[in-house]
C-alpha angles and dihedrals in degrees: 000000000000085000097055097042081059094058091047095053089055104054080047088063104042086046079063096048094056095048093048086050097037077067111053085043086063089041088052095047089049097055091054089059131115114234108271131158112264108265098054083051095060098043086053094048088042081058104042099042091038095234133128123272105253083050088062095047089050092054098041083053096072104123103134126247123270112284104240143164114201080331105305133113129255098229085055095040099047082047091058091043093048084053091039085053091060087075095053130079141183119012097340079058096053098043088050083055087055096047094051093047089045079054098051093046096048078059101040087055085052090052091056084050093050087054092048099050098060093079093189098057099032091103095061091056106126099054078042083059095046103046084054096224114196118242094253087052086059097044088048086055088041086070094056097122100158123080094238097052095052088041097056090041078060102037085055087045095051098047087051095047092050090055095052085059107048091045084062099067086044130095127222089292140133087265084055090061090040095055092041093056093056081050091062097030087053088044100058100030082061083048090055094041088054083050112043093049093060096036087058090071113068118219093263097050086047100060091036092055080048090052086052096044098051103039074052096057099026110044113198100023116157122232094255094053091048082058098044087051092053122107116264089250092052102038090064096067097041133088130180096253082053098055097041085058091046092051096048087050097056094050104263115149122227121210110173102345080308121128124228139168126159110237110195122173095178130058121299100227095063090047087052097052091039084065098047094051087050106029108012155069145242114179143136121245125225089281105047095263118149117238134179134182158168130222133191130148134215131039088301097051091052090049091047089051098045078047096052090044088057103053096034084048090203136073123076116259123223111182136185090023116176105245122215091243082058083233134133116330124284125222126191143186115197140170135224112153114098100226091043089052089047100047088051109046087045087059094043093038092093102051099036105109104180109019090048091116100051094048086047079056099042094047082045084051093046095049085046094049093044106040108013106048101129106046117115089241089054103095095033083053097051091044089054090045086053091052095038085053088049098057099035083054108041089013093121085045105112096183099043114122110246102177094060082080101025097248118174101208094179088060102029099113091065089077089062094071090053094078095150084195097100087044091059091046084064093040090051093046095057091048097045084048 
C-alpha cells in the first residue's frame, strides 16, 4: 500500500508541475503578443493551446483579488497603524514598526502581481512601477478589453518611459526640467484617461455591462451569484429585485432563477446551420410539406432555443415537452412556414456541412410548391424528393423500414439526377422574358 501511495503522490506532483508549467507558458505566450482587443486574444490563445473558448478567457482573467484587511485597504490601514504607533515607545514600539513594514511589503508584493496580471501592458513594467500607480488605478486599466484603449494606455507608457531615460543621461538643465515636465504631464494625462473611461459608465451601466458579461461567460448563473460577483463599489448599490429588472431589460433570458444570454461573435447564420447539422432536422412531412428544426434538452437548452428565436426572429417555439425516454425536457424551435424555411436555409446553405443535400432538396420542394404547381412532373417530383429525404436522413440505418414508404434503396440515387432546378430556371426565363 505504502508503494503504491508513493506512486500516487508523485503523479500528484508532476500533475502540478504541468499545470504550473501549462500556465507560464501562457504567460509567456501572452507576453509575445501584439496589443488586440480581448476577444481576438482569446480566440488566438483557444487555437494555440488547443482548448475551448470560455478556458482562455479564464486564464486571460488572472488579475489577483483586492488586497484587504476586514475590509479595509492596506494604504488606509498602514496610515492608522503609523498614527497608532505615535502612542507607543521602546520595544512595543519597534516590533509594531516591523509589523507595519512586513505589511507594506506583503502589498507591495500584490501590487507586482497586479502589474503582472494585465498581459497586454507587462512589458511596460517598469514605467508601470515608476509612475506609482495605486492599486485601484491598476484594477481600472485591468478592464481595458478593446484594442484603442490599451493602445492609448501604451502609447502614454511608452512616451513616459522614453522620457525617464533620456533624463538619466542628462545633467541638472533646462532639458532636465523639460524632460521632467512630460514625465508629470504623461503621467497625469494616463491618470485622466483611467478616469474618464470609467467615469463615462454610470453605476447603473456598469453593473448592467457586468450582468452581460457574466451571464455571457457563465450560462445558468443564478441572481445572487451575479451579486456576489459584482465589484465592491457596485455591489453596494445593487439588490436582487434590481438586477432581475436590469436583466429582463437587456434581453437575458431566465429559466428557473438561471441566467442566460447567446453570445455569438460570428454570424449567425453559420452558427444556425452548425446547430442543425449537429442537433437538427430537415425533413418532409406525409404530404410533401417542408419542415426544419431544432432540438436541445434541459434548462439550457430552453434558454438556447428562446435565444436563438430571438435573433433568427422566425420559427415557432414548443418548450418542456415530455420525451419518449421520459427524460429531461425537451425544447424545440421549429419551422413550418415555407418562406421562413427558405430564407433560412438560403442564408445557412452555404455553412451546412453535412445537411447541405436535404436543404438543396427542400429549397427545390419549396420553388416547385410556389411557382410550378400545375406541370404534369410536379406530384412524381415531390414523391422522389420524399424518398430522397427519406434516404439522405435514416440512409446508415440498417433496421428503418423502407417499404412503409416504398423506397427502393438499390435505385435511389437515380432520383438525384432529376433536380428539376435548372428546368425552372429555363421556365422562369421564358415567363420573366
Amino acid at each position: 500500500m505504502s508503494e503504491q501511495g508513493d506512486k500516487l503522490r508523485e503523479l500528484a506532483e508532476l500533475e502540478d508541475e504541468k499545470d504550473v508549467l501549462t500556465d507560464e507558458l501562457k504567460r509567456t505566450w501572452l507576453s509575445s503578443q501584439m496589443i488586440s482587443d480581448e476577444y481576438n486574444i482569446a480566440t488566438n490563445l483557444s487555437k494555440e493551446f488547443k482548448i475551448n473558448l470560455s478556458e482562455a478567457k479564464k486564464a486571460l482573467n488572472y488579475y489577483p483579488q483586492e488586497y484587504t484587511i476586514e475590509g479595509q485597504g492596506i494604504p488606509a490601514l498602514v496610515k492608522q497603524l503609523r498614527l497608532k504607533r505615535r502612542e507607543l515607545k521602546g520595544g512595543q514600539k519597534i516590533q509594531f514598526t516591523k509589523a507595519i513594514d512586513s505589511l507594506i511589503n506583503a502589498y507591495s508584493e500584490h501590487i507586482d502581481s497586479c502589474i503582472k496580471s494585465i498581459y497586454w501592458a507587462a512589458s511596460y513594467e517598469k514605467p508601470l512601477r515608476s509612475m506609482t500607480f495605486s492599486e485601484s488605478h491598476l484594477r481600472k486599466m485591468n478592464n481595458f478589453k478593446n484594442e484603442n484603449d490599451r493602445h492609448k494606455v501604451v502609447d502614454l507608457l511608452c512616451k513616459y518611459w522614453e522620457a525617464d531615460i533620456q533624463q538619466r543621461e542628462c545633467t541638472y538643465t533646462t532639458d532636465y526640467a523639460q524632460l521632467e515636465k512630460t514625465k508629470r504631464t504623461t503621467k497625469r494625462q494616463l491618470k485622466d484617461f483611467i478616469k474618464s473611461s470609467h467615469q463615462a459608465y454610470s453605476p447603473k451601466e456598469a453593473i448592467g455591462e457586468h450582468i452581460t458579461k457574466m451571464v455571457c461567460n457563465d450560462p445558468g448563473i443564478t441572481c445572487r451569484e451575479l451579486l456576489d460577483s459584482l465589484p465592491r463599489r457596485l455591489h453596494r448599490r445593487s439588490t436582487p429585485q434590481m438586477i432581475s429588472k436590469m436583466a429582463k431589460k437587456l434581453d437575458i433570458t431566465i429559466v428557473d432563477e438561471q441566467y442566460f444570454k447567446l453570445n455569438i461573435k460570428k454570424d449567425i447564420n453559420a452558427y444556425t446551420a452548425a446547430f442543425i447539422d449537429s442537433d437538427g432536422y430537415i425533413t418532409v412531412d406525409k404530404n410533401c410539406n417542408p419542415r426544419v428544426g431544432l432540438v436541445a434538452t434541459g434548462n439550457r437548452g430552453k434558454a438556447f432555443m428562446i435565444e436563438l428565436h430571438k435573433m433568427l426572429g422566425v420559427g415557432k417555439l414548443h418548450l418542456d415537452q415530455k420525451s419518449p425516454q421520459d427524460t429531461r425536457p425537451v425544447n424545440r424551435l421549429n419551422f413550418y412556414s415555407q418562406g421562413d424555411i427558405h430564407t433560412l436555409l438560403t442564408k445557412c446553405r452555404s455553412h451546412f456541412r453535412m445537411k447541405g443535400p436535404q436543404a438543396d432538396l427542400l429549397l427545390e420542394l419549396i420553388r416547385i410548391k410556389k411557382g410550378h404547381k400545375k406541370t404534369d412532373w410536379c406530384k412524381d417530383r415531390q414523391l422522389e424528393i420524399f424518398k430522397l429525404m427519406k434516404w439522405y436522413n435514416h440512409g446508415e440505418s440498417k433496421n428503418y423500414d423502407w417499404g412503409k414508404y416504398d423506397v427502393d434503396i438499390e435505385n435511389i440515387t437515380k432520383y438525384e439526377s432529376n433536380c428539376k432546378m435548372n428546368l425552372m430556371d429555363e421556365l422562369e426565363g421564358i415567363t420573366v422574358g
